[in-house]
Every structure is written in C-alpha cells, then in structure tokens.
C-alpha positions in Angstrom: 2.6 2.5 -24.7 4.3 5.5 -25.8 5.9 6.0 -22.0 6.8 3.0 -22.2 8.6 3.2 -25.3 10.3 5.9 -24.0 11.7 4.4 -21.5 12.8 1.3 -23.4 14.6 3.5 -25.3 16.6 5.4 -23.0 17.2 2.8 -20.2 17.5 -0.6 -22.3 20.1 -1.8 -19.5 17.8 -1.2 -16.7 14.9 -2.8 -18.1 17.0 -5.8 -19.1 17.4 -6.7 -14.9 13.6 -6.9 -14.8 11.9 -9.8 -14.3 7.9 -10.2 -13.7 6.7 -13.1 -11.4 3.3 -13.4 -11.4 1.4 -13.3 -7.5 -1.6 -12.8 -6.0 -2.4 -11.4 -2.4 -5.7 -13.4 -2.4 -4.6 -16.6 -3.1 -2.5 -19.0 -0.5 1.1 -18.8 -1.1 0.7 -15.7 -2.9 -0.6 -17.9 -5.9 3.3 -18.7 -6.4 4.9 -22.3 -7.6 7.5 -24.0 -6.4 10.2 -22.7 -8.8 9.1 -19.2 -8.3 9.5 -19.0 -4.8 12.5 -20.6 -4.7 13.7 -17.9 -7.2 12.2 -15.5 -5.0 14.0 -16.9 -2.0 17.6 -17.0 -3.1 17.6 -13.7 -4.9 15.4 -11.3 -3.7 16.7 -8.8 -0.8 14.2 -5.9 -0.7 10.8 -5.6 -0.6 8.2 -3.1 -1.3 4.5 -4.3 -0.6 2.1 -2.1 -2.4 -1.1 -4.3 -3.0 -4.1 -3.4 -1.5 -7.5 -2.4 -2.6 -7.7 0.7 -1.8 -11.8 1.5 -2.0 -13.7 3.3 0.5 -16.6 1.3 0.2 -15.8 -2.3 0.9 -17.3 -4.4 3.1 -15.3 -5.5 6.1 -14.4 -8.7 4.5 -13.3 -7.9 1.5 -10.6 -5.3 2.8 -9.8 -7.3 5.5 -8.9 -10.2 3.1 -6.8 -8.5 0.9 -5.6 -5.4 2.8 -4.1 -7.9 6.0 -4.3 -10.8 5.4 -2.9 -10.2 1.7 -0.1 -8.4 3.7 0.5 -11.3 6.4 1.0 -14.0 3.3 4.0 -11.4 1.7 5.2 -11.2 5.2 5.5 -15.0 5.9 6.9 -15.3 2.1 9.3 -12.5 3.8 10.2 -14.9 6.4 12.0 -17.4 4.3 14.2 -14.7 2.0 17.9 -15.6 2.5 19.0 -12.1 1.8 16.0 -9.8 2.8 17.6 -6.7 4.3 14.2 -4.4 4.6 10.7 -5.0 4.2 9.0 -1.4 3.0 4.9 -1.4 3.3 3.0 1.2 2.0 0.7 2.7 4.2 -1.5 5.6 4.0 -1.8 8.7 5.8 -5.1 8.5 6.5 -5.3 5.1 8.3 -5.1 7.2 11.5 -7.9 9.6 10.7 -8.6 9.9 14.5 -5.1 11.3 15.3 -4.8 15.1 15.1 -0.9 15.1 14.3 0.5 11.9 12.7 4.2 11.7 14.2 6.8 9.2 12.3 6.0 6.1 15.3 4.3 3.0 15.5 0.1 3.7 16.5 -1.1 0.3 17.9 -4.3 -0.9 16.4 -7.8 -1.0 18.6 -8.1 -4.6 17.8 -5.4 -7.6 17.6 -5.0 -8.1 13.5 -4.7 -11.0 13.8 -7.7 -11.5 15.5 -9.6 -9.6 13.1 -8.6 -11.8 10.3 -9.5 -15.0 11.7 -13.3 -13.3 12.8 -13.6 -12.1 9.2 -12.8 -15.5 7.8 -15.5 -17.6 10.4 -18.5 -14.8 10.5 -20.8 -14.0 7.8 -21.1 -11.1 5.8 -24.5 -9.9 7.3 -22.9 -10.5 10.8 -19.5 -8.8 10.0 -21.3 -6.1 8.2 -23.6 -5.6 12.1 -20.6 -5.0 13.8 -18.5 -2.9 11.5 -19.7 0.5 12.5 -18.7 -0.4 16.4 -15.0 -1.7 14.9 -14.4 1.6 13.0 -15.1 4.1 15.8 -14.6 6.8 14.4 -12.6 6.2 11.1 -14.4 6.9 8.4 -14.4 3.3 6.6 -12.8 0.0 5.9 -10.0 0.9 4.0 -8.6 3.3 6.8 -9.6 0.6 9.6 -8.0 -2.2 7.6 -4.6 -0.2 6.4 -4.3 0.6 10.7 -4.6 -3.2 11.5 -2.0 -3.8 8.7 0.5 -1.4 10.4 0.3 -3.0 13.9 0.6 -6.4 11.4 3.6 -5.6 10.0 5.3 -3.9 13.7 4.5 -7.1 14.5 7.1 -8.9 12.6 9.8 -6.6 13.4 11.9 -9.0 15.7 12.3 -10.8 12.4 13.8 -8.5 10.2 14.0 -4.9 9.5 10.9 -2.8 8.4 9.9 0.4 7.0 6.6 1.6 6.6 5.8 4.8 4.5 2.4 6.7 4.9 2.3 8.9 1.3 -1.2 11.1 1.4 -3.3 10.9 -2.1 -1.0 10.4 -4.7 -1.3 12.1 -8.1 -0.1 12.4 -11.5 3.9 12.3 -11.9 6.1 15.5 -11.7 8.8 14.7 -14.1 9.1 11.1 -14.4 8.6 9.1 -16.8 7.5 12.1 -18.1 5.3 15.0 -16.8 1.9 14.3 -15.9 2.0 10.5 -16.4 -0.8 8.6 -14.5 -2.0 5.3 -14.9 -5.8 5.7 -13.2 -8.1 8.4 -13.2 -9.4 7.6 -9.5 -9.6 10.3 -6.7 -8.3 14.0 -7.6 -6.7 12.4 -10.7 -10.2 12.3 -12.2 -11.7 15.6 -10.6 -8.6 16.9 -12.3 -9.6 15.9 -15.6 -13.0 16.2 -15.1 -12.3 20.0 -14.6 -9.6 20.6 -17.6 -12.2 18.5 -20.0 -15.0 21.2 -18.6 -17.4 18.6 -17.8 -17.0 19.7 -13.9 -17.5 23.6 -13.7 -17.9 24.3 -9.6 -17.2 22.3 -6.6 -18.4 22.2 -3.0 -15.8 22.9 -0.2 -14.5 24.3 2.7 -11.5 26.9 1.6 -9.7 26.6 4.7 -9.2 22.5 4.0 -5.7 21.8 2.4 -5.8 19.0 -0.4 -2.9 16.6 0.4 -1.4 15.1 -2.5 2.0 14.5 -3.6 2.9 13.3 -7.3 3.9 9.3 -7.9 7.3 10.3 -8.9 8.0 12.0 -5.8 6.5 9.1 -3.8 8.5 5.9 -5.6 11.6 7.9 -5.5 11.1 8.4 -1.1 10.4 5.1 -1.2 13.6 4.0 -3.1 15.4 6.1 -0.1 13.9 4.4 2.8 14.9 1.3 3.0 18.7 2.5 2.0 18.7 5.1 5.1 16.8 2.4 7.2 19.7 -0.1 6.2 22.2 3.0 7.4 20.9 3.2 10.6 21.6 -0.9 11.1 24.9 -1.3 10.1 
C-alpha cells in the first residue's frame, strides 16, 4: 500500500482519470453488462490486452480457454469500439521457442486458432491431453503453444483495425518506477532472486554460456506506452 500511497500523493490528477471496469477473459462477453460495454464502446480508443495465464504446466484446455479464446472475446469487444485507434497484445518472446532468431514479423501458427479453440471446447480432457505432445512439436509447453496461436489470432483481425503486438522476455522487478525494485509477484527469477538475497538458495545448476533474458516492468509498460503512438505515426 505504501507504493500506492506514493503515487496518490504525487500524481492525484492522473489517478483521478482512472476508472476500473470489472471483466473477465473466461466468461462470455468478457463478464461485462450492458452499461459497461456501452461505456466501453463510446470512450475507449486504445487497448492493451495483457490477461493470460501464463503457467507452464496447464493442460491444453485450460490455456487454450483463457490464452485464445480469452483473447478472441477482447478482440470481438474491439470490434464494436467507435474510437479504437490500436489494439496492443502482449506476447511473449518465447512463444516461438523453435525459431533461432525472432525477427519483428508475423510467424503463422502450425494450426488454424481458431480451429484449436473449437477442438478444445468439443474433446475431452483425457483426449486433448493424448494429442498434446503431437500439437506442441517441439515447444516446450502450452503456454508457448497457446501465446503462438494467439499471435496468428490477433494477425488475423488486422483488416479490421490497427494492431501491435509486443514480445517482452521475463519480466522482473521495476527499475525506477513506482519506485526501485517494486514487484507485485514473486514467480520466475523474481523469486530465485529473493530466494538467493534471503540465503535460503546458496548454489544453482546452469550452463554459464546461457544469457538470462529479462527486462524490468518499468521498462516494459513504458515500450508499451510507445507502440501504439509510433504505430498510430506510421498510419496517418
């Protein structure tokens, strides 16, 4: 709360533009009402989507539910903004594990995404859970396989308005802002982090010659801030 404070107390004219509507990725129409959406509709003209659930271990279903189709109901909400000028998702950089470089361009999907959402929705668990090693190739597990099929989702949408997506790596602790080292979870390297100051973890295994790819929060909101102003330059 203290963060918080802080910032209440040095940007009071910011925070007073803010306004939280409640949604929800898993339910149908983003678990909005009528009024809401309308609100939505009339006023909003950018949007970031950053839900996801972004576990390694999830079973095919799961991610697919909320990772895509989660993503396909914001874009359809996207669909009837009067003044949307860029849609920004949030990708990763690992949902093309397969690729040796990862160049700034649209990778096409090894299934249709749409496609895979309606299979997850009519096939059991234990029969989606058979065929899951077969739909991942080579990636190393549903979240990267799910985030891919959401990029080729979103490309897919493109005629319709303008998009960004943005593939941060692991994201860590803030720089400077808020403040230095703010962090709202403790998952990943944030953890192994603290883990290691605390001295419960003393030694690690790994290979020296891997580079750890991480870049602090602040960094990332504040690139993501800038892309859909220099996409918007680019249109006009």
């Amino acid at each position: 709360m203290l963060v918080f404070d802080k910032i209440r107390n040095e940007k009071p004219q910011i925070l007073s533009k803010v306004k939280v509507i409640k949604g929800d990725i898993s339910m149908d129409n983003l678990g909005l009402d009528a009024h809401e959406e309308l609100e939505l509709i009339k006023n909003v003209n950018l949007i970031f989507h950053m839900a996801a659930n972004v576990r390694f271990d999830q079973p095919l279903k799961s991610a697919t539910s909320m990772n895509v189709h989660g993503t396909y109901l914001v874009l359809k909400l996207a669909e009837k903004l009067q003044r949307l000028e860029v849609f920004t998702h949030v990708s990763t950089s690992y949902c093309h594990c397969n690729e040796e470089y990862l160049d700034e361009r649209y990778y096409p999907a090894t299934e249709n995404p749409y496609g895979v959402m309606e299979m997850s929705k009519l096939m059991s668990d234990e029969v989606l859970n058979l065929i899951t090693p077969k739909l991942l190739g080579k990636l190393p597990n549903t979240y990267a396989y799910t985030k891919g099929l959401t990029e080729d989702l979103v490309h897919s949408f493109r005629n319709k308005f303008s998009i960004v997506i943005a593939r941060p790596s692991i994201v860590t602790a803030s720089w400077k802002e808020p403040l230095p080292g703010f962090v709202e979870g403790i998952n990943g390297p944030t953890g192994l982090m603290i883990a290691g100051g605390k001295g419960v973890v003393r030694s690690m295994y790994c290979f020296e010659e891997n580079l750890c790819e991480s870049i602090p929060v602040d960094i990332v909101i504040n690139c993501l801030i800038t892309l859909p102003y220099k996409k918007s330059l680019t249109e006009n």
